[in-house]
VOGU-3710 file (C-alpha; in Angstrom, 3 decimals, decimal comma):
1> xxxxxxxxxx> 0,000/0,000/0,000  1,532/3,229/-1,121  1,515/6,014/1,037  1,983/9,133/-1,560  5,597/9,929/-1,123  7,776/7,594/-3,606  11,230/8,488/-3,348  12,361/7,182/-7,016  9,808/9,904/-8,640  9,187/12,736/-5,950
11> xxxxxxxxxx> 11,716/15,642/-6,780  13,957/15,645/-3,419  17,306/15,781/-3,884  18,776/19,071/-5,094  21,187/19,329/-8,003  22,792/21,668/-10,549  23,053/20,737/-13,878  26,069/21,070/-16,346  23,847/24,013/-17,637  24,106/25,735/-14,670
21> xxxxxxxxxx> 20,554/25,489/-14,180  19,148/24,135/-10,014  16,625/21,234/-10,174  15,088/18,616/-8,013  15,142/14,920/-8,822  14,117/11,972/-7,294  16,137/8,614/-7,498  15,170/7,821/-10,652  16,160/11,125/-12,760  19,138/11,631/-10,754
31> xxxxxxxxxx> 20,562/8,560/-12,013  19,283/8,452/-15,558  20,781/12,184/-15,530  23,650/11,566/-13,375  25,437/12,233/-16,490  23,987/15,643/-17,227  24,599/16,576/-13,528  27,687/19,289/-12,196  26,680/18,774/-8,295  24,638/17,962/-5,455
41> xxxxxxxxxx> 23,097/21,041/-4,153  21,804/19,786/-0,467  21,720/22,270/2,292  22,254/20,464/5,111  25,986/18,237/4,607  25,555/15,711/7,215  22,432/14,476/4,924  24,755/14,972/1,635  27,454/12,627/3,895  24,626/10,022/3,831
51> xxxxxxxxxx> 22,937/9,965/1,147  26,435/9,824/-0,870  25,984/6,151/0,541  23,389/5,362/0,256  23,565/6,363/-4,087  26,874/4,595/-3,916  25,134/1,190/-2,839  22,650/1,926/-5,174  25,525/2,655/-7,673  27,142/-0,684/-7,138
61> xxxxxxxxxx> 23,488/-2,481/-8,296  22,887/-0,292/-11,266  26,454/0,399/-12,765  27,675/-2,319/-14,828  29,267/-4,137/-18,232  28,399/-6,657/-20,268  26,029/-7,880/-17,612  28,784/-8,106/-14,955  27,520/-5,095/-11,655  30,073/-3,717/-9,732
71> xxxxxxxxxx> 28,768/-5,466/-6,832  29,189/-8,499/-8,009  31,046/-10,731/-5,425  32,834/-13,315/-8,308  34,164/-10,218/-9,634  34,975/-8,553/-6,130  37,386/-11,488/-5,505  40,086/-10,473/-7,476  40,604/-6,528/-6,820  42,358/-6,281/-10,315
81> xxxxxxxxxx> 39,198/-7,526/-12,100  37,381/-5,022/-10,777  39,192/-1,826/-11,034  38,870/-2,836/-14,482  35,121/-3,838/-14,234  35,187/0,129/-12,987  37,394/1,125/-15,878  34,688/-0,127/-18,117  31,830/1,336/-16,580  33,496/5,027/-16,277
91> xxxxxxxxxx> 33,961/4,580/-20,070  30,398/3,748/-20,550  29,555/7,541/-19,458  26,134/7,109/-18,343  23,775/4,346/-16,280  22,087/2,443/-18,621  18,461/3,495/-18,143  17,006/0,129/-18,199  18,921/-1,190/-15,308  18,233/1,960/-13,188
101> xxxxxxxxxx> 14,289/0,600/-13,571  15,029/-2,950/-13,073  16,575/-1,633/-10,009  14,152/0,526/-8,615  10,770/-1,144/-9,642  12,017/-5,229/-9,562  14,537/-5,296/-7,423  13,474/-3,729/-4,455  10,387/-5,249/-2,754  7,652/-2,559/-3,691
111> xxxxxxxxxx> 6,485/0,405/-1,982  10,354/0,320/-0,178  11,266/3,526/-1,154  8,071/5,096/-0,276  9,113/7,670/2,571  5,241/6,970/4,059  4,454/3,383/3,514  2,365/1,963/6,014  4,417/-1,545/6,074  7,884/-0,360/5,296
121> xxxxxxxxxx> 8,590/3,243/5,126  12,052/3,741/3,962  14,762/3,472/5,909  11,660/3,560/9,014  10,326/1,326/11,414  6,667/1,172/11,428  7,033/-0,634/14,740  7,728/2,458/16,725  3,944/3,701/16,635  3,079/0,532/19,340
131> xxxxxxxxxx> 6,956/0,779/20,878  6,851/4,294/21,581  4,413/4,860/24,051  3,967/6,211/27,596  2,937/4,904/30,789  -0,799/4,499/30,488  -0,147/3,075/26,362  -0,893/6,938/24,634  1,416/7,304/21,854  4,858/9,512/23,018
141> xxxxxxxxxx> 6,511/10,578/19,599  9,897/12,725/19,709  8,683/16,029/17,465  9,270/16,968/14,541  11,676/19,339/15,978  13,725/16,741/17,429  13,935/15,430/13,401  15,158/18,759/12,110  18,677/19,596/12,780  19,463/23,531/13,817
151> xxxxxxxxxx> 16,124/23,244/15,654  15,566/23,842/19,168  13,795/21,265/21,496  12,213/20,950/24,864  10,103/23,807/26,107  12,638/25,962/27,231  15,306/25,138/23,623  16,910/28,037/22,770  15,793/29,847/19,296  18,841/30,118/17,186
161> xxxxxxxxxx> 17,718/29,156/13,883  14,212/29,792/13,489  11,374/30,657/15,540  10,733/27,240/16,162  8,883/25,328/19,652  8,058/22,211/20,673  4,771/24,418/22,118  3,635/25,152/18,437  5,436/22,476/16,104  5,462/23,975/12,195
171> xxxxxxxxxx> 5,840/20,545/9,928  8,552/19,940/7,295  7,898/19,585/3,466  8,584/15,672/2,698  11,005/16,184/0,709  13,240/18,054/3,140  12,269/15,503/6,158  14,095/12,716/3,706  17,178/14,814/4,360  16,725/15,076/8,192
181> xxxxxxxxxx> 15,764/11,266/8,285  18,916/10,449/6,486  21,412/13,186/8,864  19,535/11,229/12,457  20,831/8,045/11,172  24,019/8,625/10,258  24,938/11,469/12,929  22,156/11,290/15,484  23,298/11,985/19,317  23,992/9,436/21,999
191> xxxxxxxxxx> 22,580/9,624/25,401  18,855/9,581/26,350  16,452/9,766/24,170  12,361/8,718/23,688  11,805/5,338/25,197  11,363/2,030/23,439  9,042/-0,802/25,005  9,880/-4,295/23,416  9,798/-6,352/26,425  8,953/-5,426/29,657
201> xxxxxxxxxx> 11,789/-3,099/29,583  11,147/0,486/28,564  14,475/1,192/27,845  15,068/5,188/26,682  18,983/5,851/26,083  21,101/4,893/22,553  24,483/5,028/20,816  25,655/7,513/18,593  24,698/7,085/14,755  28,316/5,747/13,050
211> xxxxxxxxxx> 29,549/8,959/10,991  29,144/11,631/14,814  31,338/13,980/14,842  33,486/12,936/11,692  34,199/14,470/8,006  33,656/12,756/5,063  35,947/12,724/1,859  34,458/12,077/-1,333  36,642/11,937/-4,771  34,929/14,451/-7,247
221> xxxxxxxxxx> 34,108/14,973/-10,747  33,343/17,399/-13,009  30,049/15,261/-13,361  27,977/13,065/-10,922  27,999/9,994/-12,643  31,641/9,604/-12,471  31,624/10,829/-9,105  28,885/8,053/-7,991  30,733/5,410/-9,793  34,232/6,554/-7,968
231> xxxxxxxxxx> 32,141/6,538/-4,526  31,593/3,178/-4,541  34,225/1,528/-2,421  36,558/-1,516/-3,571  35,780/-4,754/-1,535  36,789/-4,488/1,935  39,010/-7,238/3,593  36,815/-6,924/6,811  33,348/-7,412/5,156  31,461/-11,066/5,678
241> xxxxxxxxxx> 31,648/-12,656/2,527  29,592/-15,877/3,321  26,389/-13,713/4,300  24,317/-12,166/1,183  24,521/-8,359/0,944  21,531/-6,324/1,474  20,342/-2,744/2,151  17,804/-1,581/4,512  15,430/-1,286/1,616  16,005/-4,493/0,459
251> xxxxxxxxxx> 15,519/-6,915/3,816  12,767/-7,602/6,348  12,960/-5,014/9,499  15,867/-6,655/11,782  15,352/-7,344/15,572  16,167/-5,135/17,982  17,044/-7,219/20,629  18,988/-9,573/18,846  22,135/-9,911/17,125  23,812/-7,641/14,721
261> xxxxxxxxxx> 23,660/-8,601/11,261  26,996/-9,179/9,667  28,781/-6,308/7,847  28,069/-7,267/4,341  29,701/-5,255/1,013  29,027/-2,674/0,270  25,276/-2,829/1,513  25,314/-2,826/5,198  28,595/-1,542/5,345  27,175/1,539/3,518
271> xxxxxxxxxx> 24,107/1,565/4,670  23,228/-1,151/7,727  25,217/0,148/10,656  22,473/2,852/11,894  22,175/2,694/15,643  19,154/4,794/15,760  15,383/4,035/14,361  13,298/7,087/13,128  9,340/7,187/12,235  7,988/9,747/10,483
281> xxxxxxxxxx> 4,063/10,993/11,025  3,077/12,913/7,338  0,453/15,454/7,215  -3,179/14,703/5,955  -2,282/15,251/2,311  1,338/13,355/2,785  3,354/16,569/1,615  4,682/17,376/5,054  6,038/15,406/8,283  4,238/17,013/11,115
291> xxxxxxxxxx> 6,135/14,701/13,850  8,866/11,979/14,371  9,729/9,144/16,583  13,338/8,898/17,038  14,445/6,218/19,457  17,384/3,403/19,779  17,340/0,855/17,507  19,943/-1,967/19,178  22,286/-2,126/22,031  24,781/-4,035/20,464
301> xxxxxxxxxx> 28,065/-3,406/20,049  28,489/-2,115/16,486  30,677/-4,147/14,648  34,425/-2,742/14,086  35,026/-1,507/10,358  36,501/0,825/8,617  34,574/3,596/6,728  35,867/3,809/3,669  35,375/7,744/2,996  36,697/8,768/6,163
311> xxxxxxxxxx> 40,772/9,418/7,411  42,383/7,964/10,385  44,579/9,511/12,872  46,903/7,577/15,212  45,864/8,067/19,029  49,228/8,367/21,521  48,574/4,741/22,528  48,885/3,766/18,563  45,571/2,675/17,475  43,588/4,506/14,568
321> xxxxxxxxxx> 40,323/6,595/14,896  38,578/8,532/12,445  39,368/12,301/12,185  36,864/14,568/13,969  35,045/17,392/12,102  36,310/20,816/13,507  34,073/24,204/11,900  37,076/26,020/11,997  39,589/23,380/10,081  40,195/24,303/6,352
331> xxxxxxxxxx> 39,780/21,439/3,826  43,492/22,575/2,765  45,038/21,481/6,391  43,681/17,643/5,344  45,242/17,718/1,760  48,475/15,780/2,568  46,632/13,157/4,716  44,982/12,480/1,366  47,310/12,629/-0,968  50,350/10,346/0,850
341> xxxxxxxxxx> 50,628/7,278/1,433  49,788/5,356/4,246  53,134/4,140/5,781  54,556/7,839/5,412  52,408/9,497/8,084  50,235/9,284/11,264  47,695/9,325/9,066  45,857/6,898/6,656  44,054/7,973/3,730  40,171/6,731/3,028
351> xxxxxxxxxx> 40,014/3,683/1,139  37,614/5,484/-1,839  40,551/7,701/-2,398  43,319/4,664/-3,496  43,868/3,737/-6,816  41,856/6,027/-8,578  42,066/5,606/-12,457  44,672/7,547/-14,560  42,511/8,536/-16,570  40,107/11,015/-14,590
361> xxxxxxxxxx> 43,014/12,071/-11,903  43,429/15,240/-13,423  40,077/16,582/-12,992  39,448/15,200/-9,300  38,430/17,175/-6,346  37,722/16,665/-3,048  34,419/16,872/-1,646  34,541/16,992/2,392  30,950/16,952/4,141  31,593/17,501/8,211
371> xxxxxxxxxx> 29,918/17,634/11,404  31,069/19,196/14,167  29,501/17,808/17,498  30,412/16,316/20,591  30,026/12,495/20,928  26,401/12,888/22,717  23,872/15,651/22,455  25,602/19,015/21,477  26,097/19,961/17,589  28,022/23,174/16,435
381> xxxxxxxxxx> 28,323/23,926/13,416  27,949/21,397/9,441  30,346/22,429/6,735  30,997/21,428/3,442  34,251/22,473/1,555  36,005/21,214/-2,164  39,569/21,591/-2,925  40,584/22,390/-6,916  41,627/19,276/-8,996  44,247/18,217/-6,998
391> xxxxxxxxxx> 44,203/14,287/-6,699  46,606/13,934/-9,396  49,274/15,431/-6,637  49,057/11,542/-5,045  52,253/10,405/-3,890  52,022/7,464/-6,479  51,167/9,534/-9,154  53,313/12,929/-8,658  55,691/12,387/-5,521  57,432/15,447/-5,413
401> xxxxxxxxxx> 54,468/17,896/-5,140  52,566/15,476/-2,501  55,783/15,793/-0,226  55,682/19,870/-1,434  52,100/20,021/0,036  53,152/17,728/3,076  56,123/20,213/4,046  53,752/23,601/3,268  51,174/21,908/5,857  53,864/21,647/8,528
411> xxxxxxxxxx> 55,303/24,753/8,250  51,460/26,194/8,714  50,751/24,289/11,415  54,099/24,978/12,982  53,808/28,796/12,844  50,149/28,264/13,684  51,165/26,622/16,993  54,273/29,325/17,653  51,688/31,914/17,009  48,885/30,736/19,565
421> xxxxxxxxxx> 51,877/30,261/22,241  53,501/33,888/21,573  50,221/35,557/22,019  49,233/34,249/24,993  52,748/34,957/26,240  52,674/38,410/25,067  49,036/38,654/26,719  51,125/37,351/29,762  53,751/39,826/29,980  51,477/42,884/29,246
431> xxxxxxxxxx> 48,900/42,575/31,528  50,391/40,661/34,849  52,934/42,989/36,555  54,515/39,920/38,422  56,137/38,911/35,157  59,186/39,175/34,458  59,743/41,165/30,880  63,179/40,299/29,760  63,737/38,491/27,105  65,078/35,286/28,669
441> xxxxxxxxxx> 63,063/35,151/31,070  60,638/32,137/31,525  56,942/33,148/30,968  54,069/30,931/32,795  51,115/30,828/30,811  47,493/30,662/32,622  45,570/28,191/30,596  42,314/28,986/31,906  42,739/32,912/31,750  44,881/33,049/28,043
451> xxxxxxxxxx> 43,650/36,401/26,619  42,370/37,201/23,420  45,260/38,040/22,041  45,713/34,285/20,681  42,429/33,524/19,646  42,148/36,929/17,766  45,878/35,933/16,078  44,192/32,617/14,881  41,234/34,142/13,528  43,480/36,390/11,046
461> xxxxxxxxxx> 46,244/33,811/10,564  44,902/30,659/9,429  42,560/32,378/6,257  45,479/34,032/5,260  47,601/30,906/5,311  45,329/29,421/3,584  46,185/31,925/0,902  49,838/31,660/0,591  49,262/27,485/0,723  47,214/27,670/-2,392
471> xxxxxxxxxx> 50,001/29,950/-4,114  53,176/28,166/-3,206  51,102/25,429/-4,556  50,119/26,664/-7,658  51,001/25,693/-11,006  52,638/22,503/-9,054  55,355/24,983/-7,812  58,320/23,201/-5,209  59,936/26,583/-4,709  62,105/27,019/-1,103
481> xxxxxxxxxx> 61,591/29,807/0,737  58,168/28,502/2,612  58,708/29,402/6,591  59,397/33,307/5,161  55,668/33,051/3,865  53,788/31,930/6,620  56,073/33,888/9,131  55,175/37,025/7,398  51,341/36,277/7,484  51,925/34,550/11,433
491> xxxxxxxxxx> 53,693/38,133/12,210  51,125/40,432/10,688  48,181/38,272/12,550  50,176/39,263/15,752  50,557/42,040/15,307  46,720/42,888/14,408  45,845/41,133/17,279  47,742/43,599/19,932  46,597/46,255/18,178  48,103/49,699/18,061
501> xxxxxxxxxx> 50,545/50,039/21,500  50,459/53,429/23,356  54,357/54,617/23,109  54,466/55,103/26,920  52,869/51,654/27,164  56,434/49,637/27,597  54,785/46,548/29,015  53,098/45,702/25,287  55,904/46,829/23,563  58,304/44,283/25,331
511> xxxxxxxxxx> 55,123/41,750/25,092  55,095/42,411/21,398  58,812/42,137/21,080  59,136/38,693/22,750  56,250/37,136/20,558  57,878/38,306/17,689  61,087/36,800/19,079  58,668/33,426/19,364  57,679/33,339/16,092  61,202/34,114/14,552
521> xxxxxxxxx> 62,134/30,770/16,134  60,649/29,102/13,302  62,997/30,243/10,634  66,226/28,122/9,781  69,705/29,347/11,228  70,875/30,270/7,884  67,584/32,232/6,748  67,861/34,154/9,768  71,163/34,875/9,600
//
């Protein structure tokens, strides 16, 4: 039974064409169009992040040659044979139209991608309606506010995006709730959230969705179909290659209370590993969502793999995690964690970015869609960001600029981190008389009372880095010279910060004079000699 909002046919997701012209699409057009398409246009990035995946999966099913899908598992065997199964496709140019149908209206058990089906809503549980209840049995949804992130909740949620209440809830057009649904699932909040009665427990805390807190790194094109095809990720060692792959969409609702299933590729891996479950209630007319249930969906332990779109850092006790989303972190300050290899840093690059084909190198960007939040309840700030065509910098492909960008990163972050300690020693010696202000003298920093003298510094320092990065990088350029550049724009950021000094003021001239001193620390013996 249909319930008036089909997902392959309903214009939802926002693109721009090669034209230039902004249109909506629903599954179906965006693929048979994929090659027509410049970009994704979403306005929210943590539902880009997701549904990135979820078109990848559905990528794998509909992209193939001569019969043979990218997801096919004899072919996934032998990596070789398919990087040149994906060869083929690229070359192809476009989904073939036909198999984009099979796909959507065989395939897939109908009414599945139906955002409002009464028996399986997509990527829903219908079972929340009878799970989600109070006390005396009365239904106990979340809101729709709860749904829609950059919306307060609770009675007493602070307004910051919109006059919006939990007192006097205003609905969400359908085709905006899809991107809400997808951004609870894949970066929902931990902690406590609207009970769910299975058993006799009504148990009303969860996990965080997988991708919390994290940025995203997506290879792309000048068009989407080569971007989709380049999304989908190669076959991953630690994926369960007995157990048949499937997608949400695809397979009966799972149990709650009982076992994982196994990460399968590049279905579940993709798409299975949710740790929330999300109902939507549409409006009369099914145009609108008008409220939500969004509860736990297991207490398992999620199953340890890696994402293959996302970059690991090393931890000081040597294990890997995935690198946290910071607002204020330029794409740029990534770029050499994503163009090196592996075994040359403290850092390993996402799996969807290694051995990329020749071919389309020199046109690749990088798309990064982030999150910044804590690992429970709070959220900050989304961003999304894309570099020029850089991928064909990759240490396998062009070695000497990759280690070029490598050095220009350090000597940023090096003057970055001489910068924030010579301001706050400067804010040190001109404002607490007990200090000593000669120039060898030690200087203890307060760390809960630093001034904002550093963070002020930052502010101005790290655009305009960002600036001389991009030109000692230009035209592939290896010149020398690079801790000059960024001590010039490290110095001028200083000195902004302090601000005009008062001539009779001798306490911030000295102040100014050591943190200069600081920062001059960064150039070689011979430069400054």
């Amino acid at each position: 039974m249909s319930g008036g909002f089909d997902l392959r046919d309903e214009p939802w997701i926002p693109v721009r064409l090669l034209t230039g012209e902004s249109e909506r699409l629903g599954l179906r057009g965006l693929f048979k169009r994929a090659h027509e398409i410049a970009d994704l246009e979403l306005p929210v990035p943590p539902a880009a992040a997701g549904l990135l995946r979820i078109l990848a999966v559905i990528t794998a099913r509909v992209a193939e040659d001569a019969g043979v899908r990218l997801d096919d598992a004899g072919v996934a065997e032998d990596i070789g044979k398919w990087h040149t199964l994906r060869r083929r496709v690229l070359k192809r140019g476009r989904f073939d139209p036909e198999a984009v149908d099979a796909y959507l209206d065989e395939e897939v058990p109908a009414g599945r991608f139906d955002l409002f089906n009464k028996e399986r809503p997509f990527l829903q549980d219908p079972r929340l309606t009878a799970q989600c209840v109070d006390a005396k049995g009365a239904p106990n949804p979340s809101g729709v506010n709860k749904l829609v992130f950059g919306r307060p909740t609770g009675i007493n949620g602070a307004v910051l995006f919109g006059h919006f209440t939990d007192t006097a809830p205003v609905p969400v057009p359908a085709q905006e709730a899809v991107w809400h649904l997808i951004a609870q699932l894949y970066f929902g909040p931990s902690g406590q959230c609207t009970p769910r009665r299975i058993t006799t427990v009504r148990a009303g805390s969860g996990d965080a969705a997988p991708l919390r807190k994290s940025v995203s790194y997506f290879a792309w094109a000048p068009q989407l179909f080569t971007t989709l095809v380049l999304a989908v990720p190669g076959p991953q060692a630690e994926a369960d290659w007995e157990t048949p792959d499937a997608c949400p969409w695809e397979e009966d609702l799972s149990d709650p209370l009982g076992p994982l299933p196994a990460v399968t590729w590049p279905g579940r891996l993709l798409t299975g590993r949710s740790r929330h479950a999300v109902l939507l209630v549409p409006s009369a007319d099914h145009r609108a969502v008008t409220d939500a249930y969004i509860t736990w969906s297991t207490h398992q332990a999620p199953h340890q793999v890696r994402d293959p779109y996302q970059i690991l850092d090393r931890r000081k006790d040597g294990a890997f995690q995935p690198r946290e989303a910071v607002g204020s972190r330029a794409l740029w300050r990534d770029l050499d964690s994503l163009l090196l290899k592996d075994s040359l840093q403290d850092a390993r690059r996402p799996p969807c970015l290694e051995d990329l084909p020749k071919q389309v190198l020199p046109s690749l960007r990088v798309r990064a869609y982030g999150f910044d939040q804590d690992g429970q309840q709070k959220d900050s700030v989304w961003f999304q960001a894309t570099t020029p065509a850089v991928l064909s910098w990759q240490e396998e492909t062009n070695p000497k600029m990759a280690h070029h960008v490598h050095r220009c990163h350090r000597v940023a972050e090096d003057a970055g981190s001489r910068l924030d300690f010579a301001a706050k020693v400067a804010w040190k010696i001109a404002t607490d008389t007990n200090t000593d202000t000669s120039p060898k003298a030690k200087v203890r920093i307060d760390q809960k009372k630093p001034g904002p003298w550093a963070t002020q510094a930052l502010a101005r320092y790290w655009p305009a880095a960002e600036d001389v990065f991009w030109d000692l990088t230009s035209a592939e350029r290896t010149e020398t010279g690079i801790e000059p550049r960024f001590l010039e724009v490290a110095l001028a950021a200083l000195d902004e910060a302090i601000g005009p000094a008062n001539r009779a003021d001798i306490r911030v001239a000295r102040a100014r004079s050591r943190a200069r001193a600081i920062l001059l620390g960064l150039l070689p013996t011979a430069v400054k000699a």
